[in-house]
C-alpha positions in Angstrom: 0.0 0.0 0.0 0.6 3.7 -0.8 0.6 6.8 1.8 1.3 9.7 1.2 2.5 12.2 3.9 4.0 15.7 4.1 6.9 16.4 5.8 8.4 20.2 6.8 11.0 21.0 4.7 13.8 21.0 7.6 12.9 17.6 8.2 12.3 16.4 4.6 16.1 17.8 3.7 17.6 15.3 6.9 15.8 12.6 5.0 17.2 12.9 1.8 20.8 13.2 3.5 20.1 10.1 5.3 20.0 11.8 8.9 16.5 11.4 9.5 15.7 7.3 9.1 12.5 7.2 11.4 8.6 9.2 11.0 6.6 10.1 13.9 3.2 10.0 13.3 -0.7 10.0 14.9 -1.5 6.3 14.1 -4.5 7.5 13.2 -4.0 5.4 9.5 -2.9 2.0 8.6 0.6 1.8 8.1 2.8 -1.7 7.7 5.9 -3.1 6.9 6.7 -3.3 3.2 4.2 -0.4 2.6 5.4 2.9 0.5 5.1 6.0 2.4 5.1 8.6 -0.2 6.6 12.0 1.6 6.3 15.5 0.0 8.0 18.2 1.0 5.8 20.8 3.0 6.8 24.3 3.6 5.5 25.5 6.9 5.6 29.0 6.6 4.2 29.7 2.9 1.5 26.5 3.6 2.8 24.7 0.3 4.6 21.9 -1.2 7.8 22.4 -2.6 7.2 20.1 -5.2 10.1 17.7 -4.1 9.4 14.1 -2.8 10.8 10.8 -2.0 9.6 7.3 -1.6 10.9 5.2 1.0 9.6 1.3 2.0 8.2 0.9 5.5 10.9 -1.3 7.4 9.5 -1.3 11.1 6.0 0.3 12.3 5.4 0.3 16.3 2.9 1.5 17.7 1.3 2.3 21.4 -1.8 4.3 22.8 0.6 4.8 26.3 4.1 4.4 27.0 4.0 3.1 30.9 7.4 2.6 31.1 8.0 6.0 33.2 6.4 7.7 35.6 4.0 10.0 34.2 6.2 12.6 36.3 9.2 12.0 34.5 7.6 12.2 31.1 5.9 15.3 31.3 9.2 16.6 33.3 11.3 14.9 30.0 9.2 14.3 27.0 10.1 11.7 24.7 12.8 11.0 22.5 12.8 8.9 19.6 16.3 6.8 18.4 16.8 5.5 14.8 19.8 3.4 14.5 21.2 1.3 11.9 
């Protein structure tokens, strides 16, 4: 399956140099492994697309409602962080 998403333009330039490996997302849609997400770059300010995009294959989707690792003290003192590695 195809999705396509929009991505900020300072976030959409760290995936096409390879920085940025990961999406955080609402799971508010279907998304699974071997699936195409479709992302188009999405300028924030002006409320367009650039035009530019990129296709990448879905290699890991997790997903959760509520994290109860931590105390909910620590996350709202913290926040999340989110770690791509390869």
């Amino acid at each position: 399956m195809r999705h396509t998403k929009k991505v900020w333009s300072e976030y959409f330039q760290k995936i096409i140099d390879g920085k940025k490996t990961y999406e955080l997302r609402l799971a508010d849609w279907e998304c699974n492994e071997g699936d195409i997400l479709v992302l188009q770059e999405w300028n924030p300010k002006t409320k367009e697309y650039t035009g530019r995009e990129i296709e990448k294959e879905v290699t890991y989707v997790g997903k959760t409602k509520n994290f109860t690792f931590w105390p909910k003290e620590d996350v709202e003192k913290y926040g999340y962080q989110i770690i791509a590695f390869k």
